[in-house]
MMTF fields as JSON, N, C-alpha, C and O atoms, coordinates in Angstrom:
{
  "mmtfVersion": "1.0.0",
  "mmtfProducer": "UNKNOWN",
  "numBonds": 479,
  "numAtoms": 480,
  "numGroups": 120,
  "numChains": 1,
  "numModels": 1,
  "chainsPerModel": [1],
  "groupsPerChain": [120],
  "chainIdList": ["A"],
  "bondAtomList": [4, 2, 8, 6, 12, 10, 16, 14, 20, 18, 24, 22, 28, 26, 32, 30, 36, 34, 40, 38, 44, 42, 48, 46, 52, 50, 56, 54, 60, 58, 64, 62, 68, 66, 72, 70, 76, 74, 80, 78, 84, 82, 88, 86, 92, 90, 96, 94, 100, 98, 104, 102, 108, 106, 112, 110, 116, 114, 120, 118, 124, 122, 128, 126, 132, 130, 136, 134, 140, 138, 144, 142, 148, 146, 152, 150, 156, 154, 160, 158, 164, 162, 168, 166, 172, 170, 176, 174, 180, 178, 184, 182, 188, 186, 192, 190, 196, 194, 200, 198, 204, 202, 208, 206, 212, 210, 216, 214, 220, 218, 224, 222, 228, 226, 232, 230, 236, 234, 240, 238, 244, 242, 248, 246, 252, 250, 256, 254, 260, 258, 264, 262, 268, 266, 272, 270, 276, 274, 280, 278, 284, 282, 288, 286, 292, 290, 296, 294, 300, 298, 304, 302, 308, 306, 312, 310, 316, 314, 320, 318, 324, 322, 328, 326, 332, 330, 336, 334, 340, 338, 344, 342, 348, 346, 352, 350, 356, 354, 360, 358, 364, 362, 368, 366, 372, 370, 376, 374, 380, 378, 384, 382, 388, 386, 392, 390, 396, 394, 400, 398, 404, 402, 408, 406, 412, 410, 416, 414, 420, 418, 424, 422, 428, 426, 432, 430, 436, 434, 440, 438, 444, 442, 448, 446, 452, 450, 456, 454, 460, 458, 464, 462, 468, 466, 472, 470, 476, 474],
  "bondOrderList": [1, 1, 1, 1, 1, 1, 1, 1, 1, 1, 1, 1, 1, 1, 1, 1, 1, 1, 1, 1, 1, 1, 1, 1, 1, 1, 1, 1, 1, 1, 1, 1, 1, 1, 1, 1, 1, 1, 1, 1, 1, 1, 1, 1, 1, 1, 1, 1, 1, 1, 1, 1, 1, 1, 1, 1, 1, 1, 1, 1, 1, 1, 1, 1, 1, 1, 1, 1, 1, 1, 1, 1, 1, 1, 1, 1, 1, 1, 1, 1, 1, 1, 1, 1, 1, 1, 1, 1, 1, 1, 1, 1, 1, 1, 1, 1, 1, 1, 1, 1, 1, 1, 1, 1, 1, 1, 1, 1, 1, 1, 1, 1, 1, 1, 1, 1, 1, 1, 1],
  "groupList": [{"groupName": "UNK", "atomNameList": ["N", "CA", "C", "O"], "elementList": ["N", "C", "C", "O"], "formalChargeList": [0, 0, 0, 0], "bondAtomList": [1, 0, 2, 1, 3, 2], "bondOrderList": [1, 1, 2], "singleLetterCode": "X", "chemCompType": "L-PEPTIDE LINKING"}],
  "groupTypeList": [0, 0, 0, 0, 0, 0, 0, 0, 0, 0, 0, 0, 0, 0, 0, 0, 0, 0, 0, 0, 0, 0, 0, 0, 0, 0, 0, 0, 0, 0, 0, 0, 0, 0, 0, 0, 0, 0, 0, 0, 0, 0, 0, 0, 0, 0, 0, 0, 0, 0, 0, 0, 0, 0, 0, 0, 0, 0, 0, 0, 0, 0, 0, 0, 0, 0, 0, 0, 0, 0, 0, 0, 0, 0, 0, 0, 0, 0, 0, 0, 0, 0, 0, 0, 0, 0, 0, 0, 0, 0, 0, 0, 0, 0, 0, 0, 0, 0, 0, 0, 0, 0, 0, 0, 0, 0, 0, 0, 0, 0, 0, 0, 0, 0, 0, 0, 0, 0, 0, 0],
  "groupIdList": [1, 2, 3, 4, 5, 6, 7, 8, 9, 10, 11, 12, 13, 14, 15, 16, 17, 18, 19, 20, 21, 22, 23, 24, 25, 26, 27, 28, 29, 30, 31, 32, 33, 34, 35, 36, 37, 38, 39, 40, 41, 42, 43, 44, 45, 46, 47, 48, 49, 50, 51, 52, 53, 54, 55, 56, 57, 58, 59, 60, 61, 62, 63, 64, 65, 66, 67, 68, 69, 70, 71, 72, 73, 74, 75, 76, 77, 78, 79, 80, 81, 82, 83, 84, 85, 86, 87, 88, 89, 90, 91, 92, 93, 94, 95, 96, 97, 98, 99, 100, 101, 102, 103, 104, 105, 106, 107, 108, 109, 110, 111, 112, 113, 114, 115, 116, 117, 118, 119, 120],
  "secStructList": [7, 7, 2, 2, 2, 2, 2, 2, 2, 2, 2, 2, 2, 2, 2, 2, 2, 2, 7, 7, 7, 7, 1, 7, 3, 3, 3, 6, 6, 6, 7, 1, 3, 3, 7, 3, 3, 3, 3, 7, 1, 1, 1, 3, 3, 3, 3, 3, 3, 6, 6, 6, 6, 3, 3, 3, 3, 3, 3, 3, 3, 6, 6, 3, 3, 3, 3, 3, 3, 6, 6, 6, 6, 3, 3, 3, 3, 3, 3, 7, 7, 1, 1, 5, 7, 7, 3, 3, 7, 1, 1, 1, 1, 7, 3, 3, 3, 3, 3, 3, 3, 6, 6, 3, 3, 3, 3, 3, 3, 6, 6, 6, 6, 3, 3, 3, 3, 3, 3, 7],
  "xCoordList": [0.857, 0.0, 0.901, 1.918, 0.399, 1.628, 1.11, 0.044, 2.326, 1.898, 1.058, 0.695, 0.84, -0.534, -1.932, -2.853, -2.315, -3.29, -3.001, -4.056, -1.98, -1.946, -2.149, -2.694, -1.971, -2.06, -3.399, -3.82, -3.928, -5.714, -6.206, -6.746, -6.225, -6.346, -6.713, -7.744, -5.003, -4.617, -5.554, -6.232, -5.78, -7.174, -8.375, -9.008, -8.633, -9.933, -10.144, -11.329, -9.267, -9.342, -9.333, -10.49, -8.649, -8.475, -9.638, -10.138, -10.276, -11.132, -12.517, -12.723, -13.138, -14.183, -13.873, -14.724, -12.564, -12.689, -12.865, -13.321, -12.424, -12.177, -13.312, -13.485, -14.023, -15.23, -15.038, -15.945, -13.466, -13.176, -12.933, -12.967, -12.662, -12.267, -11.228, -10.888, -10.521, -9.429, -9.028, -9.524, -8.456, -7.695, -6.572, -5.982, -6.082, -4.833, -4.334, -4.987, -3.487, -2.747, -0.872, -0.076, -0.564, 1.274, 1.698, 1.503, 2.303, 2.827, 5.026, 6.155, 4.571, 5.716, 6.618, 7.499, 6.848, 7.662, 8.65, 9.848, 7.577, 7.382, 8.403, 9.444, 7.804, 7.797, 7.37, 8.02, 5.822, 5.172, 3.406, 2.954, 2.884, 1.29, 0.966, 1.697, -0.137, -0.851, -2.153, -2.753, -2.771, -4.133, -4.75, -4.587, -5.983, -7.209, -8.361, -8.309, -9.687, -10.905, -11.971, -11.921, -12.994, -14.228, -14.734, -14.248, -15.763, -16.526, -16.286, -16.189, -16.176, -15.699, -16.117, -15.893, -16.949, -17.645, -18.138, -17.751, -19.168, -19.074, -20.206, -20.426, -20.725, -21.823, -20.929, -20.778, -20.425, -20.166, -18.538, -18.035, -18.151, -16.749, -16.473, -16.552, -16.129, -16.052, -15.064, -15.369, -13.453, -12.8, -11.743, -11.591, -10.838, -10.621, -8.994, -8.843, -7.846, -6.517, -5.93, -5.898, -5.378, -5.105, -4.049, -3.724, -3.325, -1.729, -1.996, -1.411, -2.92, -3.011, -4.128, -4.266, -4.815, -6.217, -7.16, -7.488, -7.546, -8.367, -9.126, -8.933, -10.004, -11.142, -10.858, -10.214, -11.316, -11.475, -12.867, -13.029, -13.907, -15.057, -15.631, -14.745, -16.696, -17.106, -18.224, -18.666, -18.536, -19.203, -18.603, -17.769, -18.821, -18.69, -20.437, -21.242, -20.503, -21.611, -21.175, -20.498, -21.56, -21.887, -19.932, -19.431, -19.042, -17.957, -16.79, -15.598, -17.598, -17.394, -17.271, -18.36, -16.516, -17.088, -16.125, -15.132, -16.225, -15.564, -15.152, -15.978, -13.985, -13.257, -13.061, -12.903, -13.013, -12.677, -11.354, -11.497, -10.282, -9.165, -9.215, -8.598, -9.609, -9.3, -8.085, -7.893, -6.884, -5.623, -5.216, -4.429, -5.35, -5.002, -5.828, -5.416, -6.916, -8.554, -8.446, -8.461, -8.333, -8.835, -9.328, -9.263, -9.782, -10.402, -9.721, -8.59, -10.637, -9.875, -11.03, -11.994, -10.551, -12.026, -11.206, -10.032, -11.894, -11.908, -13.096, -14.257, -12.097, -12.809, -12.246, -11.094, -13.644, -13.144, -13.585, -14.774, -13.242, -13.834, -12.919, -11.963, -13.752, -13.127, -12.275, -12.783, -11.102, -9.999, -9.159, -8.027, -9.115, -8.505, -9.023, -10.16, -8.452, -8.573, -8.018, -7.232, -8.57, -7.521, -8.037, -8.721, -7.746, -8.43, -7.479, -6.638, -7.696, -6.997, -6.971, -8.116, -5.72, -5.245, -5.814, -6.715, -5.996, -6.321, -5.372, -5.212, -4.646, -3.928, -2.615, -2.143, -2.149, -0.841, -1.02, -0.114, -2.478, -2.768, -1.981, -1.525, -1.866, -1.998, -2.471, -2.521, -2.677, -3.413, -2.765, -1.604, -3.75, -3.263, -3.585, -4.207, -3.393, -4.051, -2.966, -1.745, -3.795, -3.755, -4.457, -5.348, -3.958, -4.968, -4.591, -3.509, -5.562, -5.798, -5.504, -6.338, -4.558, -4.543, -4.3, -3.202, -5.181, -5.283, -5.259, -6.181, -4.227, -4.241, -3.453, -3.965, -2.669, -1.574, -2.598, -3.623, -1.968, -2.355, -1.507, -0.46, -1.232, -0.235, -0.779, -1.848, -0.056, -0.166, 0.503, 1.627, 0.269, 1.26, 0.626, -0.503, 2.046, 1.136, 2.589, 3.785, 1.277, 2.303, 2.782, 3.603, 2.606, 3.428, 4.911, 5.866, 5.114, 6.642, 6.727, 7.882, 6.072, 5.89, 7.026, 8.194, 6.019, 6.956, 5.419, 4.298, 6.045, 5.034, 5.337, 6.416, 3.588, 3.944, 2.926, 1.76, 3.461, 3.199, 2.355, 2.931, 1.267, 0.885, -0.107, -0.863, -0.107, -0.685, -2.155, -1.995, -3.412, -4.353, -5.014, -6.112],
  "yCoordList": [-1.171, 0.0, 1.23, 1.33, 2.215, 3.151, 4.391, 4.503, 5.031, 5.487, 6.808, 7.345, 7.184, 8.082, 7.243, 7.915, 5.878, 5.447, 4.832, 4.583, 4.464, 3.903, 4.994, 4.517, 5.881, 6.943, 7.511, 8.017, 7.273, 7.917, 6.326, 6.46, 5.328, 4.122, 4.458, 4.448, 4.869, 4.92, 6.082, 5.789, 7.317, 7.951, 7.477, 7.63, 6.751, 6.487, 5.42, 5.131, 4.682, 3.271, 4.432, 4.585, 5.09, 6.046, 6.553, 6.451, 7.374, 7.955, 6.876, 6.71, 6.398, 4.682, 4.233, 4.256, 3.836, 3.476, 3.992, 3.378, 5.105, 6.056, 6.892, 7.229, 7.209, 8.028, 9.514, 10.159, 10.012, 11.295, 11.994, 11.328, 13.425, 13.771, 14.431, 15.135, 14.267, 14.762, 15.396, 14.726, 16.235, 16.884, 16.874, 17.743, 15.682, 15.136, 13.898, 13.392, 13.39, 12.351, 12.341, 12.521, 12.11, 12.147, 10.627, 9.607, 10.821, 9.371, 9.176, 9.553, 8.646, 8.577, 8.387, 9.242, 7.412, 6.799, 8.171, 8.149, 9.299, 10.729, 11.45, 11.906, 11.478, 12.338, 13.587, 14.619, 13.438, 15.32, 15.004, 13.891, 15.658, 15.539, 15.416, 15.938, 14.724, 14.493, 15.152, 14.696, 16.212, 17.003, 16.79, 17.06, 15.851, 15.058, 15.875, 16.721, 15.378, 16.278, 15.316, 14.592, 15.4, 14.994, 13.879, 13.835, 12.83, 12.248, 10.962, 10.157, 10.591, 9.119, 9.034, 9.763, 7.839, 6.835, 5.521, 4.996, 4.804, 3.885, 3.486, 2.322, 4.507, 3.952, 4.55, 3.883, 5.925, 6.852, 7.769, 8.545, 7.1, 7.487, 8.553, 8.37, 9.699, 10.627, 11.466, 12.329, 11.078, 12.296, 12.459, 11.632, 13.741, 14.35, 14.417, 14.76, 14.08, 14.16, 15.229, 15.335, 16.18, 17.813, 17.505, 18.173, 16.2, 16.521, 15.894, 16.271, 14.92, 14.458, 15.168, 15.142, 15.773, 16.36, 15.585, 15.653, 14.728, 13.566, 13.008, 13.247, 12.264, 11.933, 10.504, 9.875, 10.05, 8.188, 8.211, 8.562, 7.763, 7.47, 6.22, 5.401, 5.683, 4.608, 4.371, 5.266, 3.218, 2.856, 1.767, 1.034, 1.537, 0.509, 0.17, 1.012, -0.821, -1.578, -2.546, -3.312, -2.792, -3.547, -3.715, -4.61, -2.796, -2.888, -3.575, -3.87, -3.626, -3.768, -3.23, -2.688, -2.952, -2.306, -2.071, -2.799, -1.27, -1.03, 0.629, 1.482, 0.912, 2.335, 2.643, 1.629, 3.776, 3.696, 4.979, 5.69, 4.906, 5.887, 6.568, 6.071, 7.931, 8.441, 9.01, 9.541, 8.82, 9.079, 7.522, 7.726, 6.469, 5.657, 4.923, 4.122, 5.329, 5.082, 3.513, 2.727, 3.154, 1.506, 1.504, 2.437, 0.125, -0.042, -0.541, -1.01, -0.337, -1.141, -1.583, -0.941, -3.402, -3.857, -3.386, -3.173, -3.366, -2.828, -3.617, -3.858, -3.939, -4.695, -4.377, -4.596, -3.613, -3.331, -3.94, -3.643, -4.617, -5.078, -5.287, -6.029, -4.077, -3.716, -2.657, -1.74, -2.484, -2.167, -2.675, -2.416, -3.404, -3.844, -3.961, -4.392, -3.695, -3.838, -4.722, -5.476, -4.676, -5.718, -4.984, -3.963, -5.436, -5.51, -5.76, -6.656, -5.077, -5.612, -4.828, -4.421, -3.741, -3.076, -3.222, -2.47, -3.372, -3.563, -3.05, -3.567, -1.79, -1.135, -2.016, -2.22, -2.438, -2.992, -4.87, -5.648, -5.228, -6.631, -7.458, -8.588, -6.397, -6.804, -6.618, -5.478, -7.326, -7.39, -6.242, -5.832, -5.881, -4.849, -5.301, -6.354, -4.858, -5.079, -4.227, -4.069, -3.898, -2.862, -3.032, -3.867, -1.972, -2.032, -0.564, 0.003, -0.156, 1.107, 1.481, 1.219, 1.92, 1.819, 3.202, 3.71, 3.797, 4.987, 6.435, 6.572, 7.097, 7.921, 6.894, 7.039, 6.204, 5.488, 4.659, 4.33, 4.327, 3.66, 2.716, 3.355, 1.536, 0.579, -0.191, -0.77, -0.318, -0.876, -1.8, -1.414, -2.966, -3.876, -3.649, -3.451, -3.792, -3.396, -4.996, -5.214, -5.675, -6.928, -6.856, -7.74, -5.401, -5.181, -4.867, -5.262, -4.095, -4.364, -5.293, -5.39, -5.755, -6.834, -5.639, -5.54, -5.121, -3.99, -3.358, -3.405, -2.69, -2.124, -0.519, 0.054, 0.125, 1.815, 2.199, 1.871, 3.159, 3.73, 5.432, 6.482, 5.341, 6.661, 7.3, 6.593, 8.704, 9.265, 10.255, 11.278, 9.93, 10.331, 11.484, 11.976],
  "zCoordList": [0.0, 0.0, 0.0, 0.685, -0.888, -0.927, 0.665, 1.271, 0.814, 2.298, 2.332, 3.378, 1.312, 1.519, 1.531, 1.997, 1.111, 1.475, 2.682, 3.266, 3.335, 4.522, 5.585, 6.581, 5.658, 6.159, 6.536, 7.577, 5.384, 5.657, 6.112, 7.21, 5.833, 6.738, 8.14, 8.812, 8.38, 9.927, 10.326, 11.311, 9.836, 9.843, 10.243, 11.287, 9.035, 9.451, 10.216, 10.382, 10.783, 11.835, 12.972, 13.364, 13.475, 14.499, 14.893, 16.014, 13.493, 13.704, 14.381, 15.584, 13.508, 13.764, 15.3, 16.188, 15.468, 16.451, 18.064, 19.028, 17.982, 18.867, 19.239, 20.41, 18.382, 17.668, 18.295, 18.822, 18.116, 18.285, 16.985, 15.95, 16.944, 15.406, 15.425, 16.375, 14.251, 14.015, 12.758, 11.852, 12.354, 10.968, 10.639, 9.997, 11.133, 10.739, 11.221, 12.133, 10.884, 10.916, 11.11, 10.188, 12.39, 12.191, 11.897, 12.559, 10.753, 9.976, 10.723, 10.409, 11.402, 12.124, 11.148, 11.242, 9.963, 9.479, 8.518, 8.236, 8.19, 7.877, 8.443, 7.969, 9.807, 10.721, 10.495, 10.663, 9.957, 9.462, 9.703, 9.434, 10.013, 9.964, 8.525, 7.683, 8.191, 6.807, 7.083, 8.056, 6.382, 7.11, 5.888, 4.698, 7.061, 6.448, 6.98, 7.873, 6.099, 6.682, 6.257, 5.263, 7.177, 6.494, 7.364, 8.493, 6.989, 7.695, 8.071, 7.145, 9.077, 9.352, 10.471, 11.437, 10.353, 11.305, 10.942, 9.899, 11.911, 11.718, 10.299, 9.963, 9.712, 8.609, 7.136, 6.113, 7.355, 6.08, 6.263, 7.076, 4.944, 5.12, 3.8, 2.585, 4.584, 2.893, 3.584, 4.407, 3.091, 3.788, 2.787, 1.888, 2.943, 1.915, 2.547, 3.72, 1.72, 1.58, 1.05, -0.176, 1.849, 1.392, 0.589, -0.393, 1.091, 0.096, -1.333, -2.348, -1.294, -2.448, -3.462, -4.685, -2.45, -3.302, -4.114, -5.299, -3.009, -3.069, -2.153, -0.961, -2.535, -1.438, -1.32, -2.16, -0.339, -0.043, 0.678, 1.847, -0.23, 0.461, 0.477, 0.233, 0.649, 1.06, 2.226, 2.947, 2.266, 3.668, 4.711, 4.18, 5.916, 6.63, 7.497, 7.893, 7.534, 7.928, 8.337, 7.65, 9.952, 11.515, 11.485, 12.167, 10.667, 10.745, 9.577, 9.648, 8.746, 7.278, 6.313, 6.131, 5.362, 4.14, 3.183, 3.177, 2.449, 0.996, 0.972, 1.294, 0.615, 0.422, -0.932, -1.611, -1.604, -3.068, -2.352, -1.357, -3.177, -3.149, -3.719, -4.661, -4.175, -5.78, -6.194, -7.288, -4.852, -5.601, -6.148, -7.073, -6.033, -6.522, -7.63, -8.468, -7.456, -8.38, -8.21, -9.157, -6.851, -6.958, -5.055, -4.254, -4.854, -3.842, -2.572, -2.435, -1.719, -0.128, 0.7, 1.117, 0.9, 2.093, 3.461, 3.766, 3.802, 5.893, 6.36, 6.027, 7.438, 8.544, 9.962, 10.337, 10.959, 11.967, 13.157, 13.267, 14.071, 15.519, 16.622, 16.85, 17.421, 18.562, 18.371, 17.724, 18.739, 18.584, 17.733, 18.142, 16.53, 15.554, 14.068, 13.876, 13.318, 11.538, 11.179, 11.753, 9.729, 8.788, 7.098, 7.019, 6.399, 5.273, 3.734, 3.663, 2.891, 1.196, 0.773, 0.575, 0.164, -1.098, -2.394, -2.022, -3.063, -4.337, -5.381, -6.487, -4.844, -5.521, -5.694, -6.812, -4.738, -4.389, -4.524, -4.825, -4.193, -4.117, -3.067, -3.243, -1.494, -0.581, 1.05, 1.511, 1.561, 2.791, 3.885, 3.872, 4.748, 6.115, 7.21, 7.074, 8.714, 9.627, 10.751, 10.763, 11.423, 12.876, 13.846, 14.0, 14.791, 15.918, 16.447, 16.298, 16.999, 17.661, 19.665, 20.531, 19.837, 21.615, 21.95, 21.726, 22.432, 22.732, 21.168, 20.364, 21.178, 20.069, 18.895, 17.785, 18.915, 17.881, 17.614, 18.212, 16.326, 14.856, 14.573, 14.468, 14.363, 14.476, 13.331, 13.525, 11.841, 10.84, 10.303, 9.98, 10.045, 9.4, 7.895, 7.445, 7.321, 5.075, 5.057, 5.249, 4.673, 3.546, 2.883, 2.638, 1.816, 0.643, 1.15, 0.481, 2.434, 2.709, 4.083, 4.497, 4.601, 5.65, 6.819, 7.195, 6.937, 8.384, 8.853, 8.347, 10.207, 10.998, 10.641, 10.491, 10.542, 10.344, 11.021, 10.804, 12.165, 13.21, 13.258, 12.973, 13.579, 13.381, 14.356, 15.021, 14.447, 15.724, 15.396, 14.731, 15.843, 15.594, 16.612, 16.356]
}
């Protein structure tokens, strides 16, 4: 997954799970805020990527659902319960998964099989 979609990921898992809001994202691996906007919860996801100038919307249902990227113009499943994610790239044609503990965002991306760390 390239790290501007992992990034709004770590967004919107943060956001869903937490059910606080935020306008940004610090991508540790970075070390710079990524300033995101827009709607995220647990039914309707429409939020907007300032650096890329792009939206990722979608739905999740009972913690499920489907993302479209439009900087990458392809899709992402998410799956959230509890305090943890997972889901599938489409772009990259591989799998994710995290978990949420307090403000941090903790991502594993299979495409480089490493952990990326981020603060919500």
């Amino acid at each position: 997954m390239n790290s501007d979609s992992r990034a709004c990921i770590a967004y919107l898992a943060g956001r869903v799970i937490t059910g606080k809001t935020a306008s940004s994202v610090f991508d540790h691996s970075k070390s710079k805020h990524k300033l995101i906007g827009g709607t995220a919860d647990a039914n309707k996801i429409n939020i907007y990527d300032y650096d890329r100038s792009c939206f990722v919307t979608g739905s999740l249902i009972q913690g499920r659902g489907n993302l479209f990227d439009y900087g990458t113009n392809s899709h992402i499943s998410m799956n959230i319960k509890n305090l943890r994610f997972d889901g599938f790239d489409y772009a990259s044609g591989k799998h994710f998964n995290g978990q949420v503990t307090g403000q941090t965002v903790q991502i594993f991306d299979y495409q480089f099989s490493n952990y990326f760390s981020y603060n919500v």
